[in-house]
Every structure is written in structure tokens, then in C-alpha cells.
C-alpha positions, -999 to 999 in steps of 0.1 A, spaced: -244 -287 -111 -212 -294 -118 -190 -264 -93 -155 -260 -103 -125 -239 -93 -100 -228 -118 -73 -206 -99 -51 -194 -119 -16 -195 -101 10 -164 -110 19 -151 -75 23 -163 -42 -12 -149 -33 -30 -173 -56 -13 -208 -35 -39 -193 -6 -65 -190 -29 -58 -226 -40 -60 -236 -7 -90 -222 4 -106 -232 -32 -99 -268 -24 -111 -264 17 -149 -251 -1 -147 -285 -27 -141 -307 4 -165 -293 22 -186 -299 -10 -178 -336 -11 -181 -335 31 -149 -346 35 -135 -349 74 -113 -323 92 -84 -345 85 -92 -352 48 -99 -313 40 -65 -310 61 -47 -333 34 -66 -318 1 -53 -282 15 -17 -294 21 -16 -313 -12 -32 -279 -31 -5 -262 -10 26 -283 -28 13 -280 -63 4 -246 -60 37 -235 -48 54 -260 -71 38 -244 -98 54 -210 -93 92 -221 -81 95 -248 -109 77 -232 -138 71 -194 -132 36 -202 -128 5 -223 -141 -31 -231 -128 -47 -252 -103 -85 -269 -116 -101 -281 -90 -136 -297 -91 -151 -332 -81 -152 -370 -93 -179 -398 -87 -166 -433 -81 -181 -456 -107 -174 -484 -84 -209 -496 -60 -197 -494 -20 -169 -466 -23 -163 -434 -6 -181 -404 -13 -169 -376 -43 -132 -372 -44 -117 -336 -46 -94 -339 -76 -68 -312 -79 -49 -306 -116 -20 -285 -121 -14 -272 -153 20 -254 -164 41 -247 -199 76 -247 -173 105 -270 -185 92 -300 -171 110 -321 -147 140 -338 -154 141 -370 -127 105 -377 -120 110 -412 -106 136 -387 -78 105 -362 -76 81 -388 -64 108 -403 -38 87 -388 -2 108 -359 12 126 -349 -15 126 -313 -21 152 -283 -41 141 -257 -23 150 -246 15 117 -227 16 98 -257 5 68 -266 29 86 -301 33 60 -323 18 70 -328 -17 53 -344 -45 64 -379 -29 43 -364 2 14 -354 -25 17 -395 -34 18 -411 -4 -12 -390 16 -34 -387 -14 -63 -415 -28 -43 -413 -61 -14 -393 -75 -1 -394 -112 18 -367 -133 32 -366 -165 61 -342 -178 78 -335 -207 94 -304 -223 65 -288 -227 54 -292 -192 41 -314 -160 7 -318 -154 0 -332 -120 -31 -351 -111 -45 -359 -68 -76 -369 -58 -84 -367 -25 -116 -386 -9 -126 -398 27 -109 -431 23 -72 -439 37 -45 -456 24 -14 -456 -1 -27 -440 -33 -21 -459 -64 -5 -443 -98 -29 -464 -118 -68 -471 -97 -87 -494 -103 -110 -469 -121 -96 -464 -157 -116 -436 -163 -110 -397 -157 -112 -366 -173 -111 -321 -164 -136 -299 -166 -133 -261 -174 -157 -234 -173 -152 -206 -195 -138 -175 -182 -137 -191 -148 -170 -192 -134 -183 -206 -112 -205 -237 -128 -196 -257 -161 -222 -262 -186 -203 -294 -196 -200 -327 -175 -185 -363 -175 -192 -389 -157 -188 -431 -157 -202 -457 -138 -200 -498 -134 -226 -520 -138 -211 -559 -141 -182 -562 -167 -200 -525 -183 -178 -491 -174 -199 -466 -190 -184 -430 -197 -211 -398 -202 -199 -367 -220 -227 -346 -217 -227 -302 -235 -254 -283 -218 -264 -258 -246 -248 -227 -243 -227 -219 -206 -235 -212 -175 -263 -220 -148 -289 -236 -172 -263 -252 -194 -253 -269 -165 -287 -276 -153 -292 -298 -185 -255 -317 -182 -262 -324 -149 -296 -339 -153 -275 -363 -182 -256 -372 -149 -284 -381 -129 -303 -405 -156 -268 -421 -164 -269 -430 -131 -306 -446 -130 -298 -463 -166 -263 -468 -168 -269 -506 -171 -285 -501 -205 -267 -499 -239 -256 -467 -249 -287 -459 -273 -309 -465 -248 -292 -446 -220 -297 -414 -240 -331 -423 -252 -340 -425 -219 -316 -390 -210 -342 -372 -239 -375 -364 -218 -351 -363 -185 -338 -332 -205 -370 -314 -218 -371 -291 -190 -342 -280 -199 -326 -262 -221 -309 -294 -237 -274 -309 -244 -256 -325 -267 -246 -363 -254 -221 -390 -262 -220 -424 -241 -190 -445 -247 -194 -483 -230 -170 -508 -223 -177 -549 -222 -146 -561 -204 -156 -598 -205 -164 -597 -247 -133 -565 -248 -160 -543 -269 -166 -506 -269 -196 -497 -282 -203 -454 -287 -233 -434 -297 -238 -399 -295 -262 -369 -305 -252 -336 -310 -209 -324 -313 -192 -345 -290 -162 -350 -303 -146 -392 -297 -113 -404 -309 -99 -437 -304 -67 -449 -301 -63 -484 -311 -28 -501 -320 -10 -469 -324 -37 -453 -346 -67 -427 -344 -99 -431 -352 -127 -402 -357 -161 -419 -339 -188 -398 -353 -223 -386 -331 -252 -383 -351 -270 -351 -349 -290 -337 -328 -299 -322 -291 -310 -348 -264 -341 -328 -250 -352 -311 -275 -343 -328 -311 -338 -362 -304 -331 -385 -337 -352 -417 -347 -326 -431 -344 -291 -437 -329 -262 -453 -350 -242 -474 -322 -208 -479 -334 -188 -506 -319 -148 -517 -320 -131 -546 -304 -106 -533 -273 -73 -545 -259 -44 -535 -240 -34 -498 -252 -69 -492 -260 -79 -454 -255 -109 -434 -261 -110 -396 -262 -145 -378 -257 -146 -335 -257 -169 -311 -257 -167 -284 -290 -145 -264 -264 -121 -282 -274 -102 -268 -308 -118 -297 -336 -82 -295 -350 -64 -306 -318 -35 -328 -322 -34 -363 -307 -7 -366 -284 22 -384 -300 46 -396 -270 31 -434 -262 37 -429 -224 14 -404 -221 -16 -429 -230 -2 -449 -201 -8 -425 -171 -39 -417 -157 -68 -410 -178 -71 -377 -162 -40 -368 -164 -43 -378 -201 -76 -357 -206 -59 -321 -186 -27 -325 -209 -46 -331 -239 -68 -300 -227 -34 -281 -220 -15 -287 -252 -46 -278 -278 -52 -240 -259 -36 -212 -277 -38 -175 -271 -42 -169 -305 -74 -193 -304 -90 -180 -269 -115 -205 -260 -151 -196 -267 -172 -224 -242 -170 -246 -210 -144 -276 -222 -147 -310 -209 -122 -341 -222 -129 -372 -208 -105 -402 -210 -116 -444 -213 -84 -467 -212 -73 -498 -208 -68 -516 -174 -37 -531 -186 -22 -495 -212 11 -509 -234 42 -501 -208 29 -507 -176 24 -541 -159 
């Protein structure tokens, strides 16, 4: 079942409880001593960044598959999440040792960079959201992997398990991405997302129809989910979606957005006769969006193009940030997952 952490960070008590949050998801994704010892430290830097640059924020932490055959295990992935007033040099930010603050543990978000598997952030006005993964293999992270596809999972009202989950893997020139809703929250919703995890990886090689036909008795013992599988061709450069039940799926094509629509249903219990595949050719600055109904249905595409070019999770925790409101508490587990292009418009 997908386990996740979500500390929220106000005081300097909570960068401990970040800490030992992310030593229980290393030991979770049996890490070594000396990868736990860099997940702490970096969990450490963002938590404490999060309270001396923006008067606090949260920490999610909860972990990632590789798609790719022949990697590490899970990575620990650690998001930080604050409104503060973003910050105004990143490229400076990023250079290893700087730091403002004499008090500062003297690692730095260039220190965060250089020790973790991957490092990206994003800030604006309205915020910084900060993206590490952390897994047992060694070696300069990269701003952009190779993997161009990521996303955040949040439980509702903190708990302990989510009742959504995302997941991709690689099979050939197919990356296919699985947003799966268990229904309801909690243990058994998560029982039924996580059991759409398990069969995407048996089938992930089929078409997306056929991966959730075959997801629909996987799911009868369980309570069911609602399921949307997104795959990309990179040799034809076709994505082809189908869904069953309220995922949501946007697409960003050419500096446009396009609504891709499930059909209904619950894989497990009410499956349809059929499954309407939609497909749309995909280039450079492609982006697909897929969300659980945790998400607000009215949230607002991000409008600054360099957002689209960072990391897809970093992409998928700001989109997450930016549509919460407290005059619209959220009322389930949310889950945004994020497909983009190896080559997004702006970066080489």
C-alpha cells in the first residue's frame, strides 16, 4: 500500500520529525546506512529551509518505482511545499556551499543537488517547491532523469496510507503511466490502488484498454478504483489514454489544454463493455496531467511555460500546491501525476 509522510513543517520541532519520517521511508525502500544518512541530511536542509526562507511549509515524503528494467530499488522522494516569497537567484542557490544563514547546517540546496539521485525545484512569487529523490545508487544527480515521469501523493488528513497511487513503467519505446483512485480513503482504498500497481506491472506491455481490462478481476476483491492509463510510443511520438471512473487528464500540447475524458465506471466492480482509447500525436513540449477527484475539477493550468520544463514531479506537487485553498479544504487522498517530453521547449 502506498505509506506516505506528510509533515507539516511550522517550528523547529517538525525538521526532526522530517528527519526521522524520511530514516522510516529509507528503511522502507532498504536503503544503506550511508543512503538513509544522505535522505536525513537532505530532509534536514529542506526542512530547515522551509522555516528560515518562508515562515514555514510541508515536507511529503513517500516512495517512487523506477520504470526503467535493471535499476536501483524505490527511491525516497522528498517534496517541499511553501507559499514564502520564492527565491530570487536560484541558479546562486544551487551553487554547492552557498548558504544566507550562519546557523545553516552548511549543506545548502547545491549540497541537496550534488548528493542526491535527482534534485529539481521551481520558484516563483508564489513559492519554491523543491523536489530529491534519494535511492541506493551513487552519483551526480541530474535536474532532468532520464525518467520523464513523476508525480505526489497526499493522503487526506495525513494518514498514514493513500487510497490513491501512480505509477509508470517501460516496456520497449512504451512508458506507461497508472493513475489509479481506490474507492473511498484509507486501508482498503489503498488495498484496491495498490493491486492497479501490481497488475500494471505484469501487463504494462499491453495497450492501455487492455491493461485495465486485465486490472478489473485483479480488483474484485477489493473494494474497486477508478483507473486511467496514459501510454507513450516514443518511436511513432503517440499517446494513447483510456480511463474508467473520475480521473481527471489534461494535455498540454503547443501551448494549449486539452480535457481527455475517462469513460465511466469502477475497475472491479462496474467495468464498461467497452473502453474508448483516445490517442494524440506528441512532441517536444508535450505534457500530460492525470489527478485523482482530490484535486479541485476547476484547478487552473499553470500558466508560466518554465514550469512545464522542470521535473514532472515537481510539476505535479506545484500543480497540487497552487489549486489547495482553505476556503475549499480537501475532502480525499489527492494524487497528480505528470508525463512529459524527453526533450520539454527551453531546455536542451
Amino acid at each position: 500500500m502506498t505509506r506516505v509522510w506528510d509533515i507539516p513543517v511550522h517550528d523547529s520541532t517538525r525538521v526532526r520529525d522530517a528527519r526521522v519520517a524520511t530514516e522510516a521511508a529509507s528503511a522502507h525502500a532498504r536503503l544503506d546506512a550511508h543512503r538513509t544518512a544522505v535522505a536525513a541530511l537532505v530532509a534536514t536542509e529542506l526542512a530547515t529551509n522551509l522555516l528560515r526562507h518562508a515562515e514555514g511549509g510541508r515536507l511529503v515524503i513517500h516512495l517512487v518505482d523506477h520504470p526503467e528494467p535493471g535499476t536501483p530499488g524505490p527511491a525516497v522522494q522528498l517534496v517541499a511545499l511553501d507559499h514564502g516569497p520564492g527565491i530570487h537567484d536560484v541558479t546562486e542557490a544551487l551553487r554547492d556551499g552557498y548558504t544566507t544563514s550562519d546557523a545553516s547546517l552548511g549543506a545548502g540546496l547545491g549540497t541537496c543537488l550534488r548528493i542526491s539521485s535527482a534534485f529539481d525545484l521551481y520558484s516563483s512569487h508564489r513559492g519554491t517547491v523543491s523536489v530529491a529523490r534519494i535511492d541506493q545508487g551513487v552519483g551526480q544527480a541530474k535536474a532532468l532523469p532520464a525518467c520523464r515521469a513523476g508525480g505526489i501523493n497526499v493522503p487526506l488528513a495525513r494518514a498514514e496510507h493513500s487510497g490513491d497511487a501512480w505509477s509508470c513503467v517501460r516496456s520497449g519505446s512504451r512508458l506507461t503511466l497508472l493513475l489509479a483512485d481506490g474507492l473511498g480513503h484509507g486501508p482498503k482504498a489503498a488495498q484496491a490502488s495498490s493491486a492497479a500497481v501490481d497488475e500494471l506491472h505484469r501487463v504494462g506491455h499491453l495497450p492501455p484498454a487492455e491493461i485495465l481490462r486485465h486490472m478489473h478481476p485483479a480488483l474484485r476483491p477489493t473494494r474497486g478504483a477508478a483507473a486511467a492509463v496514459a501510454q507513450l510510443d516514443t518511436d511513432s511520438g503517440e499517446l494513447a489514454f483510456a480511463g474508467v471512473g473520475n480521473i481527471g487528464a489534461r494535455l498540454h500540447v503547443t501551448g494549449s489544454w486539452e480535457h481527455l475524458v475517462s469513460h465511466p465506471g469502477i475497475v472491479g466492480a462496474q467495468f464498461p463493455s467497452s473502453v474508448p482509447v483516445c490517442r494524440r500525436p506528441w512532441g517536444a513540449g508535450s505534457l500530460l496531467v492525470l489527478h485523482s477527484d482530490g484535486l479541485p475539477s476547476r484547478w487552473v493550468p499553470p500558466a508560466d511555460p518554465d514550469l512545464l520544463t522542470h521535473d514532472p514531479a515537481v510539476v505535479a506537487a506545484t500543480i497540487l500546491r497552487d489549486a489547495s485553498s482553505a476556503a475549499s479544504p480537501v475532502r480525499d487522498d489527492t494524487c497528480v501525476a505528470v508525463l512529459a517530453s524527453d526533450h520539454p521547449v527551453g531546455r536542451p
